[in-house]
N, C-alpha and C positions, 0 to 999 in steps of 0.2 A: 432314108436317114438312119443314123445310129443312136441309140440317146447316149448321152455325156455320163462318166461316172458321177459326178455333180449332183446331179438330176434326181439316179438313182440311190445315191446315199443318203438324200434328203428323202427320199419317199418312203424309203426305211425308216429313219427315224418318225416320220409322217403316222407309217402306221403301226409303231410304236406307242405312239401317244395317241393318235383319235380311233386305230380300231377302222370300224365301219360306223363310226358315229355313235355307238353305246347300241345302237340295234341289235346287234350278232355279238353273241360271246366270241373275246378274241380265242380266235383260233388255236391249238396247240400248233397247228404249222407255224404260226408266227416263231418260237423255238425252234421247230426245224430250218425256217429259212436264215435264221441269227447263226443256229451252228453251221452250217455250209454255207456261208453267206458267199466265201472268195468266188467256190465254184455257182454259187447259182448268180452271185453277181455277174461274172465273164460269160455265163449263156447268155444273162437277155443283153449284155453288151453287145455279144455277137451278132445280136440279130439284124435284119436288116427291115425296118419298120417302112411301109406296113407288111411289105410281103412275107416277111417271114415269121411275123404275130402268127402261131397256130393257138386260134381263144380255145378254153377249155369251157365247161358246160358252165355255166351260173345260177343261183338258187334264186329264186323269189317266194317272197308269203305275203300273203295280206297280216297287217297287225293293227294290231287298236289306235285309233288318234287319239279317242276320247271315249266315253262311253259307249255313244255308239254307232261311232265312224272309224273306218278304215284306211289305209293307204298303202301298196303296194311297194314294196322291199326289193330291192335286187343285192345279194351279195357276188360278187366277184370271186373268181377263184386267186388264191393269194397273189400270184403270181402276175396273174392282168392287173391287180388292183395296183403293184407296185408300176408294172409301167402303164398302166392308166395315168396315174399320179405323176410317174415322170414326164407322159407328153405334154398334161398340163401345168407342168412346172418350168419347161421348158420354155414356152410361149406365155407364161403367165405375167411378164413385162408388158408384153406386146398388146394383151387384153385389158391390162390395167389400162395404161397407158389410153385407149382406144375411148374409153370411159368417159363418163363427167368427171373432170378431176373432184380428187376428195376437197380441197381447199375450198369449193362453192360449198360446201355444206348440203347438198341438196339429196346426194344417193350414199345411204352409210351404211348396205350388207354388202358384204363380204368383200372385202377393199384388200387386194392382193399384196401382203406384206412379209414373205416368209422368213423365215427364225432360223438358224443354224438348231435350234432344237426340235426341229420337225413343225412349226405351229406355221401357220396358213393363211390367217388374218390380225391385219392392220387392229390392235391392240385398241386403240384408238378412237376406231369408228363402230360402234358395235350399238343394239338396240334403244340402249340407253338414251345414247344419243339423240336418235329417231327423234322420240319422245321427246328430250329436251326441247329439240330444235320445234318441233309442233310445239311444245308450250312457249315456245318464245315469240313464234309468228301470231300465235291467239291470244298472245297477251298484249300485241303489239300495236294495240286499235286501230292498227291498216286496214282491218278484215275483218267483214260480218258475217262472213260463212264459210262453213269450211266441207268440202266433200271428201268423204272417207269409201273408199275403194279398195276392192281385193279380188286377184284376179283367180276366174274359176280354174281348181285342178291346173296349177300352172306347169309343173315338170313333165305331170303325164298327156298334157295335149301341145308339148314345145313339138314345132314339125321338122323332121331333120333337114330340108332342104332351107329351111330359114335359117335355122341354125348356122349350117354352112355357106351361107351366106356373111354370117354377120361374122363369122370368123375372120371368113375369106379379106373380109376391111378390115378385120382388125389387124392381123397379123398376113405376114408374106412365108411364114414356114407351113407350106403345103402340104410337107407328108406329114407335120402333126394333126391339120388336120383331116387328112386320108386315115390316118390313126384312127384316130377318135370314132369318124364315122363307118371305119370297117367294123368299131369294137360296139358301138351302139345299136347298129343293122346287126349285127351278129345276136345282139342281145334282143334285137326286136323281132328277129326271124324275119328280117326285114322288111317290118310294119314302120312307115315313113314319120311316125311321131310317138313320144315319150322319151326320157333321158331318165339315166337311173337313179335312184334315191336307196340313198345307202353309203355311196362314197361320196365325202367332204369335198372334191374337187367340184364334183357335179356344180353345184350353186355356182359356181367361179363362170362355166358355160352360160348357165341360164342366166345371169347379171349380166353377161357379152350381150345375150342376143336381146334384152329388152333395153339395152343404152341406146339404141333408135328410137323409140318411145320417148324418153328420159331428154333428148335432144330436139323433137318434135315439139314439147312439151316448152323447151330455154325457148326454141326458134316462136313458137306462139305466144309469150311473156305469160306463158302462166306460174305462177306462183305452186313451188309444192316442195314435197320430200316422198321421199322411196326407200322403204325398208324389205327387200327380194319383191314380193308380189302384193307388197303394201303403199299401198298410195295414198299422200293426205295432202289436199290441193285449196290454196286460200285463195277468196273471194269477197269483192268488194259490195257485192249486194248477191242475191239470190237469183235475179236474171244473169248474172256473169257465174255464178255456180252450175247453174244447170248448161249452160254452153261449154264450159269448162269439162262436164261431165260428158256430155254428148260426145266432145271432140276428142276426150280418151277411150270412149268408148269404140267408134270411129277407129279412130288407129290401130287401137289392138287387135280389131277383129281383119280391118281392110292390109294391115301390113305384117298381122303377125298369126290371122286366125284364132284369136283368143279373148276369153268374153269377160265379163265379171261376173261376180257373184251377187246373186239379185237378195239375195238375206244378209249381206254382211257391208253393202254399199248404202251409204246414206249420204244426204243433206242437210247439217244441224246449222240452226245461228251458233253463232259465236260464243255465246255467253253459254245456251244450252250445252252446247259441247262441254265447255270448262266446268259445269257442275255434273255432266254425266260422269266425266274422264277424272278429274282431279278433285272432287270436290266435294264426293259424293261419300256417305259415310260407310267404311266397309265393314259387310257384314264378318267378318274375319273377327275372331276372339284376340284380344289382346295382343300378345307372344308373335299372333300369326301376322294379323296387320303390323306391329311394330318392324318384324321381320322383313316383311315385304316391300315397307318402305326405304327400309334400308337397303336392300340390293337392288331397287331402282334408281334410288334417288343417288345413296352413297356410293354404292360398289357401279352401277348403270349395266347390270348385270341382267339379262331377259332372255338369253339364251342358258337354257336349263342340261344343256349339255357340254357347258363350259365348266371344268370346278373353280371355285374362286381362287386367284391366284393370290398365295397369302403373302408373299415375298415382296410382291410388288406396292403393298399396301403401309400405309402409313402406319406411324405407332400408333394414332387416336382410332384409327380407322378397325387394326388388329385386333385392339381393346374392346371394342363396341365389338366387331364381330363374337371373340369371346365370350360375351358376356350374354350370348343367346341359350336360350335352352335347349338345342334340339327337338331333344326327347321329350319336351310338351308342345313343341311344334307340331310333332308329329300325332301327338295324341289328341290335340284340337282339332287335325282335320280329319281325324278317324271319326271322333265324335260330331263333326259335321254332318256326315254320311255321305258327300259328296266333296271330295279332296280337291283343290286348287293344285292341278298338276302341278305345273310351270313351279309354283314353290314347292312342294314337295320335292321334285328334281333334286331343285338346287338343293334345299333341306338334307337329301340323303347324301349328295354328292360329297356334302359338307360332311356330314356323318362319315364316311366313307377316306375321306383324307385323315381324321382323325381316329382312326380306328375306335369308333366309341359304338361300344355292343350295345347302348340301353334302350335303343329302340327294337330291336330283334324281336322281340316278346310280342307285343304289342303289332309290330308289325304278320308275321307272325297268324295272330288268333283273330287278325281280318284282313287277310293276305286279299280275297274279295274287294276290296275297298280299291284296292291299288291296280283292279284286273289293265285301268288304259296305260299302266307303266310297273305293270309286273317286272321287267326285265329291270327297271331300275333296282325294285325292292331286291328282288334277287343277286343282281350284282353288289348289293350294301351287304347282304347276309354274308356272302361269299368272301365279302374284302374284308373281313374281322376273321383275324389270324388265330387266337388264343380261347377260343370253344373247347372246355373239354369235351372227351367222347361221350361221356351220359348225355350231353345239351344237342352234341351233333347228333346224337340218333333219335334227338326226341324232333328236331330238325325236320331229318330224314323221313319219321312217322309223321310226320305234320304235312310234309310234301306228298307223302302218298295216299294220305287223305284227301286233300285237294286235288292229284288226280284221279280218283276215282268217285267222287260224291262230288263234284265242283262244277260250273257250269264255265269256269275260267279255263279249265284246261279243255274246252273244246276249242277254242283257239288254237291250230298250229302252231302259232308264233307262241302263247304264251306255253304250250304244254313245254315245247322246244327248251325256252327257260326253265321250267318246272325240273323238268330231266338234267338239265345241265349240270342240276348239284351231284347227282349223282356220279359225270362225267369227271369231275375233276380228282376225285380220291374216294377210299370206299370206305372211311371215317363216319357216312351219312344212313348208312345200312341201305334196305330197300333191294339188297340181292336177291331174294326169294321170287319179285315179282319181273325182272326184268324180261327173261324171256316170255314170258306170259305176254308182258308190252310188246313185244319183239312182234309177236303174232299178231297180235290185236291192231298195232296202228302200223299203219302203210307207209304213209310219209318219209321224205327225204331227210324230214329234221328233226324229228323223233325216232327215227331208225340208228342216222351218225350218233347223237349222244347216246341211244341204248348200247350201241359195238361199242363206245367208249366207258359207258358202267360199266358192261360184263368184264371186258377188260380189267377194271379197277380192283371187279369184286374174283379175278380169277378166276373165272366160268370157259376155264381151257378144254371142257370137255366139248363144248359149242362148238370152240373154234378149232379143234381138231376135225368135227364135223363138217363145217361148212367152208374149211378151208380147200376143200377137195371141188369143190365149185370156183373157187376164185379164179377169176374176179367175178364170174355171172352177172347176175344184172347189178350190181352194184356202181351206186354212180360214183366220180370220181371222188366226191367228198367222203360215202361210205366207203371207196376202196382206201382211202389215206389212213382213216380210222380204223379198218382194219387191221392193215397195217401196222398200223404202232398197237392196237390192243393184244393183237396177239401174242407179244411178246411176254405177254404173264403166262405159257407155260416155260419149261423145261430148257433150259438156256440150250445145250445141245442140240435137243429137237427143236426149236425154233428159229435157232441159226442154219442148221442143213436147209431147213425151209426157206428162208429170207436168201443165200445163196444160189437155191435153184431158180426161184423167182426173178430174183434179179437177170438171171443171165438167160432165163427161157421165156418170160413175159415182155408182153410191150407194155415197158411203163413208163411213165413219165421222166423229167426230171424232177420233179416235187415228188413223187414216188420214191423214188430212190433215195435222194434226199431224207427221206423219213425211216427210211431203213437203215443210213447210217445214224442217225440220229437218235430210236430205239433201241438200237443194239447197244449204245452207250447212257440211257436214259430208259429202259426198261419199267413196263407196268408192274 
């Protein structure tokens, strides 16, 4: 198969707008692939999927859930991720379609509705919902019990031959998914279970493959809803809850190999549930609980990686928003000591459209606080355009004391953040210690964002050094990085350089790509 330019101009925009889901700084390739778009659009046209997909290497980290849990990361290299996105945009009728329809009200993530602006999900049906529809079944006096279920580790124990199974029903385009499953065995070394996390398409697969379940569920008249790996199942007495329990438990393990999670599954009466869930007074400080009611209740807002869309929003609805305070949102749940993610998300996200600095500070002098969503805090620093240079260096010294006295930056994933201010312009100082980093941490993604400091901070004596090794071991994310860093020395000598490489190296097309790209866009 070929993919459709269609396909591909939507998964541009795609990763335009989601990124890799807020996880990964968007890439500077993303820039590279927009200026060469014509030619690198007409390569992967060219290709002929699957056989002619050569995947490139992909990164994974562990990074914080919460405190103190983990979850496993896959980034893609730009280039799969865009036809990643297009194979499942191609079929992504075909898997809708395959579904519980949306119209039962019964399964409301990720309901395939895509947008000429790159968006991905049905507007519509989103967490909110969930919720609603649970409060409306438990308020319904149908039902005296309700079982609340979540299924364990669910991406990372999906088995791919199930997977390709449920495809296989849903849809009749084969080489999508031969696609899919050459790029997921590539990704797994060809370990026969986990799907990646990290690309927004992912979830669209894994809601495929548990719509068996989901229809198990219609065919036995049980009563429920499903939000990805969220199940809440109504019952008329306590003997029909624990059958009800059994019989999904039952299924998922006998048809799908997957278990539930024995701490987050319960059985409450009815009434209990409604004063744990709704009822229950929060310990949240004013600002923060008024807050939070309102992006569940008003906005139906739960996913904290969505910014709220202000346009789409009523003039009473705009008003109320408005009329929050951020910036003592924020400082309520510092003073907490233990921050209510999910609202902070949304909090900065908000922060973050509104270019509004006045949590910075604050954030900031307990950047600790925020270690299970550093990446957010750091990308709200980062999206406030108008810092003078006295604040960005005081910035900069603030970030390098957290790396080196902090117990956050032993985290990969958060050091990764940490360094990225440096990555983007050298307004933040912190040149003196780079290569000292350089030495000190090994890693894949603390190394790319350091070649991208030095770069910033014009450390061409380096890269006069260790250009004489390129590409060595450098993996292909560090080779791209180097790439464009190098271009902060001597325009002359950097271009002879970029000329012999091109025509004497084997590089990519994304390689190349980035060299014309720097030579008009220079560090």
């Amino acid at each position: 198969m070929k993919l459709s330019e269609n396909a591909l101009e939507w998964s541009l925009r795609h990763f335009e707008k989601v990124g890799y889901i807020n996880h990964f700084p968007i890439p500077f390739e993303l820039g590279v692939i927009k200026y060469d778009w014509e030619n690198i659009k007409n390569f992967i046209l060219g290709l002929k999927l699957p056989v002619d997909w050569k995947i490139q290497e992909a990164r994974k980290i562990f990074a914080p859930k919460h405190y103190f849990g983990f979850r496993l990361l896959t980034q893609l290299n730009p280039i799969d991720e865009l036809i990643y996105s297009s194979v499942i945009y191609d079929m992504g009728k075909d898997l809708e379609r395959y579904r519980v329809s949306k119209d039962k009200e019964i399964v409301f993530s990720n309901r395939f509705l895509p947008s000429a602006e790159g968006d991905l999900w049905d507007k519509n049906y989103v967490y909110g919902d969930f919720e609603e529809k649970t409060k409306e079944l438990v308020d319904s006096d149908k039902y005296s019990h309700i079982v609340v279920a979540d299924i364990a580790d669910y991406f990372p124990r999906i088995y791919l031959h199930k997977l390709e199974n449920a495809l296989s029903i849903a849809t009749k385009k084969t080489e999508n998914i031969k696609s899919i499953m050459k790029l997921i065995k590539h990704l797994n070394q060809n370990i026969s279970i986990g799907i990646p996390i990290g690309s927004e398409v992912s979830f669209l697969l894994a809601d495929t493959m548990i719509s068996s379940i989901d229809k198990r569920l219609i065919d036995e008249n049980v009563t429920f809803c499903r939000f990805v790996d969220d199940f809440r199942l109504f019952c008329k007495n306590k003997s029909e809850a624990y059958k009800a329990l059994n019989f999904l438990s039952e299924i998922l393990y006998n048809d799908l190999s997957l278990t539930l999670q024995q701490n987050k599954t319960r059985i409450f009466e009815v009434d209990n549930y409604k004063k744990i869930k709704f009822d229950k007074k929060s310990e949240k400080k004013l600002i923060s609980k008024e807050f939070s009611e309102f992006i569940k209740k008003d906005l139906k807002l739960e996913n904290p990686y969505s910014p709220i869309d202000v346009e789409s929003l009523s003039i009473e609805l705009k008003k109320k928003l408005e009329s929050f305070n951020f910036d003592e949102i924020i400082k309520e749940q510092i003073v907490e000591g233990k921050i209510d993610i999910n609202l902070v998300k949304i909090a900065l996200n908000r922060l973050k459209q509104t270019n509004n600095p006045e949590s910075v500070e604050d954030i900031l002098e307990n950047l600790e606080e925020f270690y299970p969503i550093l990446n957010e805090a750091i990308s709200y620093i980062l999206s406030i355009e108008d810092f003078d240079p006295t604040f960005k260096n005081k910035i900069g010294t603030k970030i390098i004391d957290y790396l080196e006295n902090s117990f956050i930056s032993h985290s990969i994933f958060n050091r990764m953040w940490l360094l990225h201010i440096f990555s983007k312009n050298n307004d933040y100082g912190g040149e003196d210690k780079f290569i000292k980093y350089f030495k000190k941490y090994s890693d894949e993604f603390s190394r790319r964002e350091l070649i991208l400091a030095m770069g910033r901070a014009k450390k061409y004596h380096w890269f006069t050094s260790e250009r004489k090794k390129f590409p060595g071991n450098l993996t292909s994310w560090q080779r791209r990085a180097f790439l464009a860093a190098c271009s902060c020395g001597p325009t002359d000598e950097v271009k002879h350089w970029y000329n012999y490489i091109f025509k004497h190296q084997n590089l990519t097309k994304l390689d190349k790509a980035v060299i014309k790209w720097v030579k008009r866009n220079p560090f």
